[in-house]
C-alpha positions, 0 to 999 in steps of 0.5 A: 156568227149564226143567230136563230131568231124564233118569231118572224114579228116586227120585232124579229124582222127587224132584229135580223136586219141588224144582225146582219147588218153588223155582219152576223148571219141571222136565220128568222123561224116563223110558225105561220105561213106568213112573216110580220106577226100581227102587223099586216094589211089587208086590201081589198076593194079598194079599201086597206084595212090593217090587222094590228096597229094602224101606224108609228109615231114619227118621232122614233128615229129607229123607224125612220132610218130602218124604212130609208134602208128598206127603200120605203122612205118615200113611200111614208105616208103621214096622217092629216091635221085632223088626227089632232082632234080627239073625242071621249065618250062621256056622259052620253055624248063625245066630247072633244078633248082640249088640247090647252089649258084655256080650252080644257077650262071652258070644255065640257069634258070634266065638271067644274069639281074635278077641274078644281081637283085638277087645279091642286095638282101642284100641292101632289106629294111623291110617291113612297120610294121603292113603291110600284105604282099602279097608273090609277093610283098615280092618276089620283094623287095627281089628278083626281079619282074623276079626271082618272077614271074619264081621262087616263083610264081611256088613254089607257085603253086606246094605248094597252087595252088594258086596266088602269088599276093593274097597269104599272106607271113606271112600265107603261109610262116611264117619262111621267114617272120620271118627270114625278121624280125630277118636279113632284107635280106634273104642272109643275115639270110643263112649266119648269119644261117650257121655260127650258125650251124657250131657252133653247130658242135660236135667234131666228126662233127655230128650236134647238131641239126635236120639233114636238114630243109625240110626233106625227101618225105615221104609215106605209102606202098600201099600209103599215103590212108593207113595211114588214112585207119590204123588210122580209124581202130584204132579208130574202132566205134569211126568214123561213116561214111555216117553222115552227120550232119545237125545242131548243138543246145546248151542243156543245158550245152551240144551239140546237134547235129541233124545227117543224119546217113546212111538215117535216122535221128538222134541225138546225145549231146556232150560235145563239138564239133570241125567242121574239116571240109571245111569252107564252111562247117563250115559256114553253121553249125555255122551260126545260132550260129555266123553268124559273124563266119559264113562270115567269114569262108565263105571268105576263098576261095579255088583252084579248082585243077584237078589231071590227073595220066598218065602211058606209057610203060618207052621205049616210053618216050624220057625224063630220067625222073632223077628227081621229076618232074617240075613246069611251071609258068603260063606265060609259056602258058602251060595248066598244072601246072606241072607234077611229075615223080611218078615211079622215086622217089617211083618206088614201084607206078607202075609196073615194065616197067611202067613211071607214072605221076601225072599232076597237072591242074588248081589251083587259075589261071586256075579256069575254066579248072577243071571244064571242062569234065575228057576227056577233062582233060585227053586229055590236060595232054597227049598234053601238057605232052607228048610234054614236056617228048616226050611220043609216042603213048596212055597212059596205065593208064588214071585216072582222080580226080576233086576237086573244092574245092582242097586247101584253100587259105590263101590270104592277110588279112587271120591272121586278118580274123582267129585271129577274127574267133577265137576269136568269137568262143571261145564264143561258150563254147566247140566250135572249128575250125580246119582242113586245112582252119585254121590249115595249108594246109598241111598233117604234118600241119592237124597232128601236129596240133591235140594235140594242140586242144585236149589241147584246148578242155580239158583245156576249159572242166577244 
């Protein structure tokens, strides 16, 4: 069975991977020159500077098993301890988020009134039934207007860039959605959990189960681009790049695909076909065959985001920089969404003697400043970096990446908007949607999810 996979990203990689390994014959068409879309690595003087995300949660056994088949199981390379510790700009200053109970009490990160607030989280009501939730109005009802805006609106920011007063809980954040469902309160499910899992205990101690729920940051030597580099090698012939394809057309019982490969036109059929592509993308191909598909592929919106890698010689950085790095809310008045301390928690990232930042700029509340010029970037991280981690003197590294389209976001209504995307292109025989504007933004999301379509394509193939 031939599967023309359009979109040569994470998620289309790795699809092909599957696919073959059930024994389909996958053919991967990626318009640029390059396979791995938004994940790639940059290495230059030293320095390795990544384009898009900076690593994955090791906790996705998905990934794991998808690097030991590519022979890039001991090439994982996991963050230091320090990326434990984490900083909210606040008030004018990082403060470092707790990570207990007892050290949220005693930390500067909230005022005593919303500590107070927080303290009644065990009274919260359930939401309304059949209601969508946005993740600020989740937050308040359980956590106050207070611990929303400075806490979960810069989680937020650091996971989708986006607006937590657009966003959807039950999209975004499922498990908290579920744990509301299951407890109520919040507090209450931690500690109906904690009970659980000392239940689980062996004899010895040891947990019965996984060892934590978040998992540890993890990335590639010679970063995470070599993950998708390693996995287009393994794929060989089977990933064409500077293909782009056009327009799709039934024939038959077959697809297809009407393809601009290297200049010149071409064609090629298929016995199905998945668009793991951005959904503006996807909605240009579809919409002569859907156009209700189409819209609605063309609703999900997506945060433009500038990233600014910066490097200083150690010396002249006042900070101690003994940690991941910091968010800072957009109410904080800073031009920057935060900033992570790269040669910290993967020291191999830079040369020795070398501090190096990634800054995070724009997201869904600031979509106007990726658009401005790289200088103009690059001159906003120095400012407001430099004052916040007291950097003298220029940077000896300035690298500057602009996605406009950087993160789709899953804003309120998006399980009804998918669930009905769904829906109609199953009636597309040998027709599916998949990529990270359908199958969670995240890189574990693109890989996890990759078995599963190949299951959907094969068994609609019966």
């Amino acid at each position: 069975m031939r599967v023309a996979i359009v979109g040569g990203g994470i998620s289309g990689l790795a699809l092909a991977e599957a696919l073959a390994a059930r024994g389909a014959e996958p053919i991967v068409l990626e318009s640029a020159p390059r396979a791995g879309g938004k994940v790639a690595s940059i290495r230059r003087e030293g320095f390795t500077l990544e384009t898009g995300p900076t690593g994955f949660l090791d906790k996705e056994p998905k990934t794991i098993e998808l690097a030991e088949r590519i022979g890039l199981r001991e090439q994982l390379r996991p963050a230091g301890r320090e990326a434990g510790r984490r900083w909210l700009h606040l008030r004018g200053a990082l403060r470092e988020v707790p990570t207990t109970p007892p050290a949220f009490l005693a930390s500067d990160i909230l005022p005593w009134t919303a500590k107070l607030r927080l303290a009644g989280e065990i009274f919260t009501p359930r939401k309304r039934p059949g209601v969508d939730e946005s993740i600020a109005q989740f937050g308040r009802r359980h956590l106050g207007a207070r611990a929303t805006r400075d806490l979960l609106g810069a989680m937020v920011l650091g996971i989708y860039g986006g607006d937590v007063e657009r966003l959807s809980l039950q999209s975004c954040f499922p498990r908290m959605a579920q744990l509301e469902a299951e407890h109520r309160s919040l507090v209450l499910a931690m500690v109906r959990l904690q009970k659980q899992r000392r239940k689980e205990l062996g004899p010895a101690g040891r947990p019965g189960g996984p060892a934590g729920p978040s998992g540890v940051l993890t990335s590639v030597e010679g970063g995470l681009g070599t993950y998708v580099e390693r996995l287009a090698e393994r794929l060989g012939g089977a990933v064409r790049t500077s293909a782009r394809v056009e327009r799709l057309e039934r024939a038959g019982e077959r697809w297809r695909l009407h393809v601009v490969e290297q200049g010149a036109a071409a064609e090629l059929e298929a016995d199905a076909v998945v668009l793991a592509v951005p959904a503006d993308a996807a909605a240009r191909l579809v919409g002569p065959l859907d156009p209700a598909v189409a819209d609605l592929a063309g609703r999900i919106a997506y945060a433009p985001m500038a990233v600014v890698h910066l490097a200083w010689p150690r010396e002249r950085i006042a900070h101690p920089l003994d940690g991941f790095g910091f968010l800072a809310p957009p109410h904080e008045g800073l031009r920057i969404l935060g900033a992570m301390f790269i040669s910290t928690f993967f020291p191999w990232r830079a040369p020795a003697g070398q501090a190096l930042f990634t800054v995070m700029i724009g997201g869904a509340v600031r979509p106007e400043l990726p658009l401005l010029s790289e200088e103009e970037l690059a001159a906003i991280a120095r400012e407001d970096l430099g004052r916040i981690v007291g950097a003298s003197g220029p940077p000896s590294l300035t690298e500057v990446i602009r996605w406009e389209r950087a993160i789709p976001q899953y804003d309120v209504g998006y399980e009804a908007l998918r669930a009905e995307a769904f829906g109609r292109i199953e009636r597309l025989p040998g027709l599916r949607l998949a990529g990270n504007a359908w199958r969670g933004i995240g890189f574990n999301d693109c890989v996890a999810a990759a078995p599963h379509v190949a299951a959907e394509i094969l068994a609609a193939a019966r």
